[in-house]
N, C-alpha and C positions, 0 to 999 in steps of 0.2 A: 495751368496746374498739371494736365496730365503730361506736357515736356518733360514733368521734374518727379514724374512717377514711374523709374525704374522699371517695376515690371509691367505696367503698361507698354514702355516702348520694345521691352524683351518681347514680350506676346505679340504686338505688329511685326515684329520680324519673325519669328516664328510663325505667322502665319502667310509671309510672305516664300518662306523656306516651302511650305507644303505646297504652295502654288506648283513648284517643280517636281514634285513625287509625283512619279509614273505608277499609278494603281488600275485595277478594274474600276468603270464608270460607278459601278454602287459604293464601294467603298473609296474613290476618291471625293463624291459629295460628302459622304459621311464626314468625311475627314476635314475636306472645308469647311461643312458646317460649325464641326466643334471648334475648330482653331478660330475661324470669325467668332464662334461664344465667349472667349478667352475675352480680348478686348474688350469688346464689348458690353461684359458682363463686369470688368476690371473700370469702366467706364462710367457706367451708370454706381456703380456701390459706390466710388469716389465720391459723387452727388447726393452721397444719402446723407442726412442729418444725424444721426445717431451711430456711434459705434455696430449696434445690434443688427442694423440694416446694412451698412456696409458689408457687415462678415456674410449675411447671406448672400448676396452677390457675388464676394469672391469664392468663397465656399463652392457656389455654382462654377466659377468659372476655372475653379480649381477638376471641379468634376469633368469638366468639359474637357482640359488638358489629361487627366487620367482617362480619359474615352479614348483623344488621339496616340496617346501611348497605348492603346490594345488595338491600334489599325494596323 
């Protein structure tokens, strides 16, 4: 299922891209962190039963992606 989820596999690459940004050590964790949130929060909401629980997940992993765009 998540093969054929678009932005799931847009967010694995994108967090593959940040592997290679050259930052200070605080703000390169930071920045792994969110982009690993991305998937993985696009990951688990796919799993949820209910529309209502889905969107909080992505919701979050939407936040996550607006984190990495302020690094």
């Amino acid at each position: 299922m998540l093969k054929d989820f678009k932005t799931y596999q847009l967010s694995l690459q994108f967090y593959q891209a940040c592997l290679g940004i050259k930052l200070p050590r605080h703000l390169k964790d930071q920045l792994l962190r969110a982009s690993s949130s991305i998937p993985l929060n696009l990951a688990e909401g796919s799993a949820k039963p209910t529309k209502r629980d889905q969107m909080k997940f992505y919701f979050i992993s939407f936040g996550s992606l607006r984190e990495c765009q302020a690094s």
